[in-house]
N, C-alpha and C positions, 0 to 999 in steps of 0.2 A: 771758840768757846761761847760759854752762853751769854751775850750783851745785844748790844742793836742790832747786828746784824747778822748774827748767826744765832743758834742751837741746839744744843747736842739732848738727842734722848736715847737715854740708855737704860737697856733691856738687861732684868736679871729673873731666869726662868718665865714667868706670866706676869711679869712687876716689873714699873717702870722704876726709877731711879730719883727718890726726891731729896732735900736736904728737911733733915730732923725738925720738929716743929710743930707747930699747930695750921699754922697758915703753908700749906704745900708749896714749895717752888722747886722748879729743878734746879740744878748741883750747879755750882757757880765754877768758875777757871780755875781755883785754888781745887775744892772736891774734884774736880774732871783730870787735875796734872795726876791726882794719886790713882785716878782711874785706869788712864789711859795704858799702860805696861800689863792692864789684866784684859785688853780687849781681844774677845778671841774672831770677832769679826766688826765689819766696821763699814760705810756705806752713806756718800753723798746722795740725800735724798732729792735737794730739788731748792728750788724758790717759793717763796710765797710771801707775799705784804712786806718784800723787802726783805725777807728774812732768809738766810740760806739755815736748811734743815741738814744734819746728819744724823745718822742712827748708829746706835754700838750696841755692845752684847759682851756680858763679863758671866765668868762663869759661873752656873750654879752654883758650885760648891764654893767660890770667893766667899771669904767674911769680908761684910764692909763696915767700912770705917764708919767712926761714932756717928761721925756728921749728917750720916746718908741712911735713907729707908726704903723700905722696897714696899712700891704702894700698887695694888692687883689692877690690872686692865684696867676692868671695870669705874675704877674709883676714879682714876686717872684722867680717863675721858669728862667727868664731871668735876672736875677740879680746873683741868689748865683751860687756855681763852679758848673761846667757842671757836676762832679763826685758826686755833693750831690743830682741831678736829682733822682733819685728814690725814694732816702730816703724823699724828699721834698713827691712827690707822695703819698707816705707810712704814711706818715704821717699825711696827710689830707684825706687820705681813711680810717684808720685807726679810726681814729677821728670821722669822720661821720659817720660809720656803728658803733660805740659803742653809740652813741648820737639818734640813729636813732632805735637801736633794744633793747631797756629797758625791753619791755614788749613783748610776747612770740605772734608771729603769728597766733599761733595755737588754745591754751586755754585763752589767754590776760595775765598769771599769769607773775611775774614780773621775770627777767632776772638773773641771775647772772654770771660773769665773771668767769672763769677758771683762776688760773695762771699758768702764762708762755706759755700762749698759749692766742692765737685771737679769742677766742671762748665766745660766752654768749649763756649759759645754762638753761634750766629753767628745776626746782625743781619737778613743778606738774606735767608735761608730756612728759618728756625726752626731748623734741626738741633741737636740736644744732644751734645755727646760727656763721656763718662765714663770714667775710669781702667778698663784693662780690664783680665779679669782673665779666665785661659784655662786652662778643667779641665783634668788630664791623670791617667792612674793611672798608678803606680808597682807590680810587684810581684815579691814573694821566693816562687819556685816550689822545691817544698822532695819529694825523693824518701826518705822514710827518712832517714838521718844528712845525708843530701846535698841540694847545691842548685845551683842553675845561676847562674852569674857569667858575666858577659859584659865586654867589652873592646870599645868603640866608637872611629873614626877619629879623635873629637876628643878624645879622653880624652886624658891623661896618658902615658907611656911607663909599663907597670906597672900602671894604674890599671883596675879591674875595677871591674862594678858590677852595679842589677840589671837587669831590663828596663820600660820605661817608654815614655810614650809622650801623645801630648792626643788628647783626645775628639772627636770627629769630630761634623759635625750632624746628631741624629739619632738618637744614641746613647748609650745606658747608659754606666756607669760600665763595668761588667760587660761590655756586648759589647766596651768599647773593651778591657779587657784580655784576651779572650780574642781580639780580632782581633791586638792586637799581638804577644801572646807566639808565634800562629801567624805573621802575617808576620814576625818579628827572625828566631827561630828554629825551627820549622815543629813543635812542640810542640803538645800540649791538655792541658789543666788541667782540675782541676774543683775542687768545692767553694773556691772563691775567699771568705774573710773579711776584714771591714772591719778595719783596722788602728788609720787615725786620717789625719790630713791636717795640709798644712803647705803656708802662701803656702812659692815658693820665684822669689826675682825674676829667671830665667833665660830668657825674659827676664821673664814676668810670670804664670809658672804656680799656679794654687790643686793641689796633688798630693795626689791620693788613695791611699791606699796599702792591698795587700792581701798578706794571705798566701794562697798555692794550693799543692793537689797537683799532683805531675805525674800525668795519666793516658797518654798516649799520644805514640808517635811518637818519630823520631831528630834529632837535632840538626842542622839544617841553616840554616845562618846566613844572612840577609840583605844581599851585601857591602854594600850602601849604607849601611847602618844599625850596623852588627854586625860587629865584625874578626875576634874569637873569641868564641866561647863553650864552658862545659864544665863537668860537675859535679865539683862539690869535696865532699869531706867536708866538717864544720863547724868543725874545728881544725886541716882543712889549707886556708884558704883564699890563693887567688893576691891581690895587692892590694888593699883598701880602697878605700869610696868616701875623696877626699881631704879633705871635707869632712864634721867630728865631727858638727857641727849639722845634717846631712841627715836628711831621713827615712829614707832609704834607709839610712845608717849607724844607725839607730835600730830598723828592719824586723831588720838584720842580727844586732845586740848581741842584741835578745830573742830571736831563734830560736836563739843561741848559747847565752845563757841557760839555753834551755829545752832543752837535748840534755845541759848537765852536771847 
């Protein structure tokens, strides 16, 4: 249960599992016994700073009890310790790709799990399936004090960000950000550096992240993709990504950093 040396985070639909409150903490031994009889999957995640992780999953349609709240992804990740970041991740990929692959891609025949291992199996025709996990780069194009923010359809009202985009087959890290930043907003970059990378479970991305110049070309946006785009200086920027623990808010703080 959840004390020194273990804890349990449990999944209900895109929401982890907290006790009621102001101050977020997950469900303590007493909320987890009333849990435990609704778990419809359940999953030794691993170690970390001492601490052994497991993940669970109660069903949608459960009503939970008074003591307990269902708080979205998102929120989650900027609420519990910045050290339980992965395992939060891990746990909600972990989750959906077992929820998600019952039955075999290949022949439909139905799945089974291996233990001690992230693997569902199927019986009739060998197939393995594995927790997937889908590159994507991320990056902050920076012209002199300025840099390009953009504002996507499903963003937020306000909410700016940078451009991004997953890897296609077949391709670099590098071609994929120079193909994306040309198709969002019809841009070229050059000297593109490695930043540093971050799972990010949206729905199951590994994000690469780079800093680039701008070299060439006007801004001409993508509708599909891309609502606005525009460059900002570095102390006048339009909204934040809304999420502290992004990479992308992380791309953003250090190139601010580095202009005062």
């Amino acid at each position: 249960m959840n004390n020194s040396s273990s804890c349990w985070l449990v999944v209900q639909k895109d929401a982890f599992l907290f006790l009621q409150g102001e101050d977020l903490t997950l469900p303590t031994a007493l909320a987890l016994e009333q849990l435990t009889p609704f778990f419809v999957r359940q999953f030794a995640l691993g170690c970390s700073k001492d601490i052994t992780f497991f993940a669970a999953e109660v069903s949608g349609d459960m009503i939970l009890p008074d003591a307990l709240q269902a708080v979205p992804v998102r929120q989650a990740l900027t609420v519990l310790p910045a050290d339980y970041y992965g395992m939060v991740v891990k746990a909600y990929s972990v989750i959906r790709w077992d929820k998600h692959h019952q039955f075999c891609g290949q022949c439909a025949a139905q799945t089974m799990l291996r233990e001690r291992a992230f693997e569902r199996y199927c019986q009739a025709c060998g197939l393995s399936c594995f927790p997937r996990i889908s590159p994507s780069i991320i990056v902050l194009i920076h012209r002199g004090e300025e840099l390009l923010m953009a504002s996507s359809p499903h963003y937020a009202p306000g909410v700016y960000g940078l451009i991004a985009g997953f890897i296609e087959a077949g391709e670099s890290a590098e071609d994929a950000l120079h193909r994306e930043v040309f198709e969002e907003v019809g841009l070229k970059v050059k000297n593109p550096v490695y930043f540093g990378s971050q799972a990010w479970p949206f729905p199951d991305s590994l994000m690469l992240a780079y800093m680039a110049e701008y070299e060439s070309g006007d801004i001409m946006v993508c509708q599909n993709e891309i609502k606005e785009a525009g460059w900002y200086r570095y102390d006048k920027l339009p909204g934040l990504p809304s999420s502290r623990v992004s990479i992308a808010f992380k791309l953003l703080d250090q190139f601010i950093n580095s202009q005062d």
